[in-house]
Backbone as a ProteinNet text record, in pm:
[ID]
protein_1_A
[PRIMARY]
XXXXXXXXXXXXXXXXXXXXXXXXXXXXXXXXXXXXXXXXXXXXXXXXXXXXXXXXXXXXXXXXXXXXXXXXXXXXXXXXXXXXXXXXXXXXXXXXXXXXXXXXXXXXXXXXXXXXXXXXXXXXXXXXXXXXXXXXXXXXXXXXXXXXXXXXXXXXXXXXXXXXXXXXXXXXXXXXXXXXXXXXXXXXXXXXXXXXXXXXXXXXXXXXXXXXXXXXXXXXXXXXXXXXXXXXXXXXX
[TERTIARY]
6028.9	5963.2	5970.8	5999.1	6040.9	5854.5	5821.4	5701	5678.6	5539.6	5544.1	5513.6	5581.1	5578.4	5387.2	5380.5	5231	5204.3	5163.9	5120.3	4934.9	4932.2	4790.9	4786.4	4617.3	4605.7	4511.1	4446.4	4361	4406.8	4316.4	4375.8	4393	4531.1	4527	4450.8	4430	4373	4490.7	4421.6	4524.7	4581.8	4679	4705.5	4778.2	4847	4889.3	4872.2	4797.8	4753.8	4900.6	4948.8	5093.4	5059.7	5190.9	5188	5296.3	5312.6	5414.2	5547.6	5569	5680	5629.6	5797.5	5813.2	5916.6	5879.4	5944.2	6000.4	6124.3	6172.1	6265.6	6288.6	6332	6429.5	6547.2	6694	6730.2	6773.8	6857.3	7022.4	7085.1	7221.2	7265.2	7165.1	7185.4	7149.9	7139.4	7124.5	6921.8	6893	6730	6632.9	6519.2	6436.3	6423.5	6364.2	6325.4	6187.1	6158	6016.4	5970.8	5817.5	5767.5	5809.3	5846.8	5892.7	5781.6	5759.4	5634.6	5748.8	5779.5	5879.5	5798.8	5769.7	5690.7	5826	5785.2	5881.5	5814.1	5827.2	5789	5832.9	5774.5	5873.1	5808.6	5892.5	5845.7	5944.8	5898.2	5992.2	5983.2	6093.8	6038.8	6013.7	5960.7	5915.2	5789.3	5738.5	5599	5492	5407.5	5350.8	5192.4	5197.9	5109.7	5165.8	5342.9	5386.1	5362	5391.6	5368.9	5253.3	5160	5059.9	5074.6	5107.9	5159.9	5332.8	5355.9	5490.8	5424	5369.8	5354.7	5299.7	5246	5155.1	5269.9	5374.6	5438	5504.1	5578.1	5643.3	5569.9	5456	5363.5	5342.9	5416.5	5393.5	5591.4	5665.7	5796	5869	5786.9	5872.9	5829	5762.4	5647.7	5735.6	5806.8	5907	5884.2	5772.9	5735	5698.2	5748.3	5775.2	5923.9	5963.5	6057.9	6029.6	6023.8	6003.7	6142.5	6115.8	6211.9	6176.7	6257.4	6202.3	6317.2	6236.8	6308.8	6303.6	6363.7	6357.7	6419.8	6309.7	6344.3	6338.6	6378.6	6458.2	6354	6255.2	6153.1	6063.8	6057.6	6037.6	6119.3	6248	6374.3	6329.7	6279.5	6244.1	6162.8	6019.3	5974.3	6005.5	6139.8	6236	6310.1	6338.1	6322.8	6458.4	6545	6640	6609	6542.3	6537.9	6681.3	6749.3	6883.9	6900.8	6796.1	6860.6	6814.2	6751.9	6719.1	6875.9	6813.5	6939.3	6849.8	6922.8	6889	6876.9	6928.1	6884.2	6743.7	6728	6615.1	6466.7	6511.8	6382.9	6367.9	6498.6	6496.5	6424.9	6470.4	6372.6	6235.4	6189	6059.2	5978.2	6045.7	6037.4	6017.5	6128.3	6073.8	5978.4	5916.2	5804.4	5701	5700.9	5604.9	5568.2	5636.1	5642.6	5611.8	5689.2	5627.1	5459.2	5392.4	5281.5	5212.9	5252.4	5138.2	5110	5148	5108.5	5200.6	5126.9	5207.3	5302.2	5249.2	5339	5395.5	5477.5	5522.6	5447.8	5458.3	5398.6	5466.9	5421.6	5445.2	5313.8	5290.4	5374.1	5299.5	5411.2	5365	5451.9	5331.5	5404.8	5377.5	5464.4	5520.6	5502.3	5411.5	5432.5	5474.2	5638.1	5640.3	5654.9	5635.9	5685.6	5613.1	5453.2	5350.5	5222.6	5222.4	5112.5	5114.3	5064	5048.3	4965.8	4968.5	4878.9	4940.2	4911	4928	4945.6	4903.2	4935	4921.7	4816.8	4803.4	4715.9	4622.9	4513.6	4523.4	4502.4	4629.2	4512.1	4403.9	4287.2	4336.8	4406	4441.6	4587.5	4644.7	4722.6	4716.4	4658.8	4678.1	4616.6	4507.7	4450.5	4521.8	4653.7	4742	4859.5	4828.4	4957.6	4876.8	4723.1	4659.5	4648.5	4627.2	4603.8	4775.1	4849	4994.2	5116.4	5043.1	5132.5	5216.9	5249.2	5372.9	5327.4	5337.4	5302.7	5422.5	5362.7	5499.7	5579.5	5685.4	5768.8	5876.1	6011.5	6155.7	6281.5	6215.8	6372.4	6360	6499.5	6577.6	6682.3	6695.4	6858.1	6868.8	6988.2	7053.7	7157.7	7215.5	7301.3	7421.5	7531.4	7652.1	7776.4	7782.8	7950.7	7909.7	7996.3	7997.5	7905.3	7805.5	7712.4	7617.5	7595.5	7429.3	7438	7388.5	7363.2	7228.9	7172.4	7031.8	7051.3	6945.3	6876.2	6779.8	6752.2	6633.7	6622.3	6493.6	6463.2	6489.6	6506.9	6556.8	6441.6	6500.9	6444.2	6491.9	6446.3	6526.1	6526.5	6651.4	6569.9	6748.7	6684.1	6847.5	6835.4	6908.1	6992.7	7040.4	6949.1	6969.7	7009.5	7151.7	7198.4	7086.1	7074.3	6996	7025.8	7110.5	7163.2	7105.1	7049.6	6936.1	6941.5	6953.3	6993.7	6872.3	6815.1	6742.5	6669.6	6741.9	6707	6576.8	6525.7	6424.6	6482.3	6507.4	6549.2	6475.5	6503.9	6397.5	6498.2	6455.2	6448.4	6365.3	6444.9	6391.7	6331.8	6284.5	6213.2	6227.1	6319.6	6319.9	6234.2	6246.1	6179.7	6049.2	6006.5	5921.2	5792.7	5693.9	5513.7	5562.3	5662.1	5650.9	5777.3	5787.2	5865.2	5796.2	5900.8	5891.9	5842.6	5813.1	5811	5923.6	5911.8	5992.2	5958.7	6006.6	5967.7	6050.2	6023.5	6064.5	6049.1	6193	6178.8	6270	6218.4	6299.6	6354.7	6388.6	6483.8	6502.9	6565.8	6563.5	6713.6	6700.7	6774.4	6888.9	7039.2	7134.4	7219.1	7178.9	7281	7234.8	7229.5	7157.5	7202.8	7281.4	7371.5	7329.3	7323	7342.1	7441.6	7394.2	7480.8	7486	7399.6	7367.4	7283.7	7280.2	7155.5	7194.1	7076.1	7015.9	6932.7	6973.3	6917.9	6872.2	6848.6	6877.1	7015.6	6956.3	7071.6	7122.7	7277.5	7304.3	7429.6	7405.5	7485.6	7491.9	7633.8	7658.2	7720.3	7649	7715.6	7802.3	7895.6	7970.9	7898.8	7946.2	7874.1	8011.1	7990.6	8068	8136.8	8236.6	8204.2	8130.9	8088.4	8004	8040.5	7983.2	8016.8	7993.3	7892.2	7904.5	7891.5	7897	7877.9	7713.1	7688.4	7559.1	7463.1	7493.4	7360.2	7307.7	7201	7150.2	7156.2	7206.2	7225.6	7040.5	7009.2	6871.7	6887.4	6880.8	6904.7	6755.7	6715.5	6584.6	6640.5	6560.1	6602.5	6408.9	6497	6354.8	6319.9	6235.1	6201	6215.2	6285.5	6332.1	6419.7	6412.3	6481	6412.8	6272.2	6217.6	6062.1	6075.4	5947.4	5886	5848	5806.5	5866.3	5943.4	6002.3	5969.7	6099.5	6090.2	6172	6268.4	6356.3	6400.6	6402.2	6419.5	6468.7	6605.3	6626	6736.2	6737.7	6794.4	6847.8	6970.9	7031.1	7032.8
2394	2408.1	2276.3	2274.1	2160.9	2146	1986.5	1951.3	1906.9	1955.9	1950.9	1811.9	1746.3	1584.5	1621.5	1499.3	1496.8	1351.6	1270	1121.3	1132	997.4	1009.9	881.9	892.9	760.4	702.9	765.2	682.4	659.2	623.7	540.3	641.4	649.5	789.6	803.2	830.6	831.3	759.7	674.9	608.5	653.9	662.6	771.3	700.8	789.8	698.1	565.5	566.2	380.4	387.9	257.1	197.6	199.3	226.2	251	177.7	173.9	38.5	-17	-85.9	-97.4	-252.7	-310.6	-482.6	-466.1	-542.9	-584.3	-733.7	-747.8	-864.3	-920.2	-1035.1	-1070.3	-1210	-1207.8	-1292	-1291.1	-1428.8	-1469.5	-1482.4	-1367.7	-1440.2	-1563.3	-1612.5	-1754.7	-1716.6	-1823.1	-1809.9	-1871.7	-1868.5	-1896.1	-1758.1	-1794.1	-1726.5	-1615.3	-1482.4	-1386.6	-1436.9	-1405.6	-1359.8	-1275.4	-1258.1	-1150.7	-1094.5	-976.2	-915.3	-816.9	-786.1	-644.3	-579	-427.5	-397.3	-286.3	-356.1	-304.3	-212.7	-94.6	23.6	61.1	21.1	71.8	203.7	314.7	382.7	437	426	409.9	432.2	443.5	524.4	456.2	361.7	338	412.8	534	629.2	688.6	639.1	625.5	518.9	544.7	452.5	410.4	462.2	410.3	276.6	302.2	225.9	29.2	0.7	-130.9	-213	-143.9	-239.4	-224.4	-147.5	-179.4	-238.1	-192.8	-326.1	-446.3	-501.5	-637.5	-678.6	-590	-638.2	-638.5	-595.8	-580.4	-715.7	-740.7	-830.1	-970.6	-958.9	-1101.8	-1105.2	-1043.1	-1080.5	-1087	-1052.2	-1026.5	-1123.9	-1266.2	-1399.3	-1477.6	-1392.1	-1441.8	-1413.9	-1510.5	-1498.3	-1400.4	-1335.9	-1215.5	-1129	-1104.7	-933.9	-942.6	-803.7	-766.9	-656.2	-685.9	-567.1	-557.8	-334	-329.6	-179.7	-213.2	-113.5	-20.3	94.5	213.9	311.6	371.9	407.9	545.4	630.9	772.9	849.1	1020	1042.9	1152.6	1174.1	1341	1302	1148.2	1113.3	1149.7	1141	1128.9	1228.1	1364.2	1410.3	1401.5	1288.8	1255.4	1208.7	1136.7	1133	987.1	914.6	857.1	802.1	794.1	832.9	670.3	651.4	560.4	494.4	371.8	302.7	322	284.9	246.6	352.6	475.1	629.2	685.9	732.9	798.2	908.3	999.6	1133.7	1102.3	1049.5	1000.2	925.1	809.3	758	875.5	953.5	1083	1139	1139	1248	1181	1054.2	916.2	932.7	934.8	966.1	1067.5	1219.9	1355.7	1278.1	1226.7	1262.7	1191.8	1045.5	983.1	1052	1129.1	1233.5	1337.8	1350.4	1494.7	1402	1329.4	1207.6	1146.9	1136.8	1077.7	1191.6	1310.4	1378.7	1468.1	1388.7	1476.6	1589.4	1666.7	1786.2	1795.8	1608.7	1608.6	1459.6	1407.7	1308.5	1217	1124	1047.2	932.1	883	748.8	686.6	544	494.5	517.4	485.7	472.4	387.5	291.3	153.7	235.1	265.6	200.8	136.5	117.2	-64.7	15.8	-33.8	-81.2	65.8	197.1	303.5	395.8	320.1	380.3	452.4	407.1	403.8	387.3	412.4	417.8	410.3	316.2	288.1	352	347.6	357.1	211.2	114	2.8	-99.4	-22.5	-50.8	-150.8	-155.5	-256.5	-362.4	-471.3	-553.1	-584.6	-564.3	-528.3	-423	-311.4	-189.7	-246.9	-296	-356.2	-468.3	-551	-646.4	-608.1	-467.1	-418.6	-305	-269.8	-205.2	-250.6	-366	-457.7	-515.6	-546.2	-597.7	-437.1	-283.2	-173.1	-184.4	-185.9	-124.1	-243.3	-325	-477.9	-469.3	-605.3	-636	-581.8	-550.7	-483.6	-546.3	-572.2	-575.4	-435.8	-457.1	-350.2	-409.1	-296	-332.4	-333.5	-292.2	-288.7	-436.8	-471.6	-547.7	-558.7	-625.2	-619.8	-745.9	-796.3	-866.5	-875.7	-919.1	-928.8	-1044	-995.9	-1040	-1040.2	-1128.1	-1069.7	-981.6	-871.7	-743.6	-620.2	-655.3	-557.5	-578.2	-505.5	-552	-508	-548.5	-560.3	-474.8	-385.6	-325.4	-325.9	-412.7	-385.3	-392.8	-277.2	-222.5	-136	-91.7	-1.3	170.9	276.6	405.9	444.5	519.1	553.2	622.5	714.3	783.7	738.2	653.7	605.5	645	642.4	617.7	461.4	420.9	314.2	293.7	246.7	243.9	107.1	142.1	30.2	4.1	-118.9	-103.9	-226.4	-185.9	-308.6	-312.8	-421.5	-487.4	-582.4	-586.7	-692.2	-810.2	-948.3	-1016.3	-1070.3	-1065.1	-1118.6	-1023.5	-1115.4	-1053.1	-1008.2	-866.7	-771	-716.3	-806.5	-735.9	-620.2	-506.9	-379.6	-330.7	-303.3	-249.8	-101.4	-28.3	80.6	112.1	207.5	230.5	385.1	425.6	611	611.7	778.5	786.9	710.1	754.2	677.1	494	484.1	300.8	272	361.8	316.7	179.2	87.2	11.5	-154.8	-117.2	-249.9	-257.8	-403	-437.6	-464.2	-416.4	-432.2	-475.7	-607.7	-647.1	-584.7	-617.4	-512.7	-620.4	-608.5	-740.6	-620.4	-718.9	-623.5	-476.8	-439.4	-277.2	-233.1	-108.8	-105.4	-35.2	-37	-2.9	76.5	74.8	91.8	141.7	291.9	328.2	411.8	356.6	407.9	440.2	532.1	585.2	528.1	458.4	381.2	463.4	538	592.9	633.3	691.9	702.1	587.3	561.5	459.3	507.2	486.2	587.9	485	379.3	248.2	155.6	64.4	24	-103.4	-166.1	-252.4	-145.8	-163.8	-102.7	-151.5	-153.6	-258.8	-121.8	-190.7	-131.6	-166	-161	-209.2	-144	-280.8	-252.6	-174.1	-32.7	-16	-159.6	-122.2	-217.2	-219.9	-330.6	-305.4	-271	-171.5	-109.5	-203.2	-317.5	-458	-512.9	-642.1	-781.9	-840.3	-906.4	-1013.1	-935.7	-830.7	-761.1	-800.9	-811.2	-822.4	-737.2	-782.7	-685.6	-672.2	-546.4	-547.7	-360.8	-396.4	-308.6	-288	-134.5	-51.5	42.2	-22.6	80.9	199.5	314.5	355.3	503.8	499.6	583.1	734.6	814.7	933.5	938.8	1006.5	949.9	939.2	896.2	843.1	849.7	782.8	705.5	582.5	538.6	406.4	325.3	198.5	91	24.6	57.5	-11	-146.6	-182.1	-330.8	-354.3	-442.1	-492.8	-594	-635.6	-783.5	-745.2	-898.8	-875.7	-1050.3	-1060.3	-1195.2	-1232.6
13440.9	13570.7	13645.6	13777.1	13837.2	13882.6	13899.1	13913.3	14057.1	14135.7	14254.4	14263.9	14359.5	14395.8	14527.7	14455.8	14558.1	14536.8	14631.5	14639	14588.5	14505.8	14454.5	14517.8	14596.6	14646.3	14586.2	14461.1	14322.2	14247.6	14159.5	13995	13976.5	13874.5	13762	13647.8	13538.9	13424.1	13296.1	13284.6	13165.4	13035.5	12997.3	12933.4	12794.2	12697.4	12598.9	12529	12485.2	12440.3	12334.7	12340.9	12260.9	12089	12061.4	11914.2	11842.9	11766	11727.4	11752.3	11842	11951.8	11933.7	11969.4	11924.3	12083.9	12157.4	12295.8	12233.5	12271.3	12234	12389.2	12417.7	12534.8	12483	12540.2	12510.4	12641.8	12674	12798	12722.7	12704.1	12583.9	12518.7	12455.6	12394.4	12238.4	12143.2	12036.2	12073.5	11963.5	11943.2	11921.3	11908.3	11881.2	11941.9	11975.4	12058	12120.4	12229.9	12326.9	12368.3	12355	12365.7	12534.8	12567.9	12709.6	12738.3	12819.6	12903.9	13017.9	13026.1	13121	13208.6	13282.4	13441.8	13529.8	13550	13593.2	13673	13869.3	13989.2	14043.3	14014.5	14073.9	14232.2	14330.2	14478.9	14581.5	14673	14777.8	14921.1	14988.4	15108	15198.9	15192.5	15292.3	15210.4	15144.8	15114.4	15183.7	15239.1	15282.8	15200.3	15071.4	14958.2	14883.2	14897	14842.1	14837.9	14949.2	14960.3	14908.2	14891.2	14825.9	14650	14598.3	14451.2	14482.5	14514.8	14590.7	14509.9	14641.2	14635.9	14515.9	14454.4	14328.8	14192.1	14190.3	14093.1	14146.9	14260.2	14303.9	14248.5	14270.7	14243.5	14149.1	14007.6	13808.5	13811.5	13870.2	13870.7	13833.3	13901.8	13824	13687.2	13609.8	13519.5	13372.8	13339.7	13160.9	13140.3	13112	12990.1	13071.9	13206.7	13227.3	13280.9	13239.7	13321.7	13443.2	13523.4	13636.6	13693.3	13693	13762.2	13863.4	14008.1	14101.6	14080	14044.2	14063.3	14185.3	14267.7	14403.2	14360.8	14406.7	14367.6	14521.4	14503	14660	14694.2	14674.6	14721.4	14788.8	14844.8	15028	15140.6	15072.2	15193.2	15323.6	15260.4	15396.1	15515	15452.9	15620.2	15688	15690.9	15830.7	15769.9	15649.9	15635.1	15505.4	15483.1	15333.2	15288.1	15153.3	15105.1	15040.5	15060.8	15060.6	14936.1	14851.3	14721.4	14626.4	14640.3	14562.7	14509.5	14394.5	14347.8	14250.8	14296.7	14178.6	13979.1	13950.9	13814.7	13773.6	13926.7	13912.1	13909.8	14012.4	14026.4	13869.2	13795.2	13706.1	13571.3	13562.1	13440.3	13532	13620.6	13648.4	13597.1	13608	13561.2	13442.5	13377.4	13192	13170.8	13231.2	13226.1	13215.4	13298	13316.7	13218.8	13165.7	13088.4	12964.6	12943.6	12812.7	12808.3	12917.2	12926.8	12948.1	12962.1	12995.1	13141.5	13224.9	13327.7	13399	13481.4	13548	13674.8	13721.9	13853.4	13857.9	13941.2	13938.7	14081.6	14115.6	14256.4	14278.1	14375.8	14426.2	14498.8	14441.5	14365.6	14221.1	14126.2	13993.2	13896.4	13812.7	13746.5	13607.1	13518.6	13372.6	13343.9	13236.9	13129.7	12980.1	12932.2	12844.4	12779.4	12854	12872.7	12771.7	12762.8	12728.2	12776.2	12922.1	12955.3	13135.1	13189.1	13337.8	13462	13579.9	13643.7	13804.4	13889.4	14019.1	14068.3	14033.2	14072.4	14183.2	14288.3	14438	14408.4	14301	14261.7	14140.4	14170.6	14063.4	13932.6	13978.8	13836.6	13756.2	13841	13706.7	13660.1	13719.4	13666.3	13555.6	13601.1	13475.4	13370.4	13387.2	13253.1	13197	13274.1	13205.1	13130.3	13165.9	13078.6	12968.4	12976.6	12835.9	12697.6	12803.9	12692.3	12652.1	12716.9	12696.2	12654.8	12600.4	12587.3	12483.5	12452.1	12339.2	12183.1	12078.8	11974.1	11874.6	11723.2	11665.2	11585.9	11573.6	11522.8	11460.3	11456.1	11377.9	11437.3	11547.6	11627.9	11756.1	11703.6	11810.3	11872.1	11970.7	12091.1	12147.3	12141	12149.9	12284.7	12353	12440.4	12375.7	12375.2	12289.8	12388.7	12488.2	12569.9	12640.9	12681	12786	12691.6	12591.6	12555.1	12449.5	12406.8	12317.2	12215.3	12086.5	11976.5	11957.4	11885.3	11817.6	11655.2	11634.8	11504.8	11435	11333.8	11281.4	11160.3	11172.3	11077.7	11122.9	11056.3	11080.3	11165.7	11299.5	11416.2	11499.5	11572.3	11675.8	11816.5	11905.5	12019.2	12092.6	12226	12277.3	12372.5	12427.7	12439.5	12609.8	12666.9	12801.3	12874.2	12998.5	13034.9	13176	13243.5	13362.5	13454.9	13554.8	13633.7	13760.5	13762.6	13873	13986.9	14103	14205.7	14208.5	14159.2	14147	14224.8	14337.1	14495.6	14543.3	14654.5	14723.7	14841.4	14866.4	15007.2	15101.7	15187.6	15324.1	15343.2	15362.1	15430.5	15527.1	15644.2	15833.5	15778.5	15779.4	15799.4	15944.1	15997	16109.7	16123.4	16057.4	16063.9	15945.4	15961	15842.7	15847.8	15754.2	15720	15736.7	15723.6	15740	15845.3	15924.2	16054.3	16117.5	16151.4	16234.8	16112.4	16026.1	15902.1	15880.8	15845.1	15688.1	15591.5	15465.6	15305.3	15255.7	15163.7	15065.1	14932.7	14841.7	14755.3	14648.4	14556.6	14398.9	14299.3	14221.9	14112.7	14134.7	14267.2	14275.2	14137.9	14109.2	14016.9	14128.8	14075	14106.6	14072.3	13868	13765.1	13710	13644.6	13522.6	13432.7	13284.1	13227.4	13055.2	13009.8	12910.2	12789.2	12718.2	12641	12514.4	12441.8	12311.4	12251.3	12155.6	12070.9	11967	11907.5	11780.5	11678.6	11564.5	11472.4	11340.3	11361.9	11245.4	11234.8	11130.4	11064.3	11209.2	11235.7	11320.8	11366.2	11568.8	11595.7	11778.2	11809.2	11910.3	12010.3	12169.5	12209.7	12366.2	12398.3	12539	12645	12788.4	12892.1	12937.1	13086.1	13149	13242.4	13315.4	13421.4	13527.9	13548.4	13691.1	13840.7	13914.1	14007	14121	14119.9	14162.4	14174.4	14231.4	14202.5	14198.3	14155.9	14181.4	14057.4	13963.5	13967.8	13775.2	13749	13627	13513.1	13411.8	13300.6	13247.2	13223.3	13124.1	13028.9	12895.7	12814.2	12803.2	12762.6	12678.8	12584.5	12489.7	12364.1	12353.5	12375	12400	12268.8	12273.6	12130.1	12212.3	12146.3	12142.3	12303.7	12414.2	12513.1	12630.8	12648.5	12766.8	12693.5	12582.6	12517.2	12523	12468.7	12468.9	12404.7	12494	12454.3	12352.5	12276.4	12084.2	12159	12235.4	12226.3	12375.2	12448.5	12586.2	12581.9	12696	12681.4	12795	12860.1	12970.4	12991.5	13078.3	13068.4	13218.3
[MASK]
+++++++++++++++++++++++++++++++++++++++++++++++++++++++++++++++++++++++++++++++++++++++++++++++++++++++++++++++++++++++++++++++++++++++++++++++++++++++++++++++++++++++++++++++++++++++++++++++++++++++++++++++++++++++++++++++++++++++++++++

């Protein structure tokens, strides 16, 4: 059953508390691992709830130990408005978020941490207390970035293996139509790239990047438990 899109302009109800998941974070070098938190915006510039969890994700975005990344999904496009960087896959990793956490409909906006747990995000109190319920945890799985792809290893598990290429820059975007006609929004790590690398099942197992479709943009891998669970391994260069 396809889920009716409806904007919530309250907190949601917090859902999933995290269960044993090890976030690990590598700039492709040799050394130790760091603990990572992966903040997942998903938002629409033709939402006009959006911008204030915007900014709030934007303002933890340069902080080592998160990775944020904006995902731009397309079931605004019709108030007059086609968001630039929406793509039908992004709507559809939303859907399974959804169906993974629990609820019956999807919205905007809505932040992911760590792909346990979920806030609306407009208020940066529910935020930062969704990154303390839904934080780093230890576990067995890890990833690596090696050359043109990544390395996972661990203990026996069912997860699949996600590629995620990200533009780093801060993008002003004109809003000419639609609930935020006539602004501009800035928008960071919007994603660009989102590729299906594998399943992971244990044991050590490597896998290649496609090539990139283009220039400037950030490699960041999720190894995620079953296929839109909660992040067992993260790392991004």
């Amino acid at each position: 059953m396809v889920p009716t899109f409806r904007k919530r302009h309250f907190l949601i109800g917090l859902a999933l508390a995290g269960s044993g998941a090890a976030i690990t974070y590598a700039q492709g070098r040799a050394g130790p691992a760091q603990p990572l938190q992966v903040v997942e915006l998903f938002q629409s510039q033709g939402c006009s709830s959006c911008p204030p969890a915007n900014a709030n994700v934007m303002a933890i975005a340069r902080r080592s130990e998160i990775l944020a990344l904006s995902w731009q999904v397309t079931y605004w496009d019709y108030l007059g408005w086609k968001d630039s960087f929406a793509q039908p896959a992004f709507t559809d990793r939303q859907r399974r978020y959804a169906q993974a956490l629990g609820h019956s409909s999807v919205w905007t906006p809505q932040v992911v941490i760590n792909g346990k747990g979920d806030v609306v995000g407009s208020n940066p109190q529910d935020l930062t207390r969704g990154l303390a319920r839904w934080g780093r945890t230890n576990g067995e799985v890890e990833a690596a970035l090696a050359g043109n792809g990544v390395t996972v290893t661990g203990g026996k598990t069912d997860a699949s293996v996600y590629l995620v290429r990200y533009d780093p820059r801060v993008v002003q975007v004109p809003i000419r139509a639609g609930e935020n006609g006539g602004r501009t929004l800035p928008h960071i790590n919007i994603v660009r790239e989102y590729v299906a690398l594998g399943s992971y099942s244990g044991g050590t197992r490597s896998y290649a990047f496609p090539a990139a479709k283009s220039a400037g943009l950030k490699n960041a891998v999720l190894v995620q438990a079953g296929s839109n669970g909660g992040i067992l391994a993260a790392v991004h260069n």
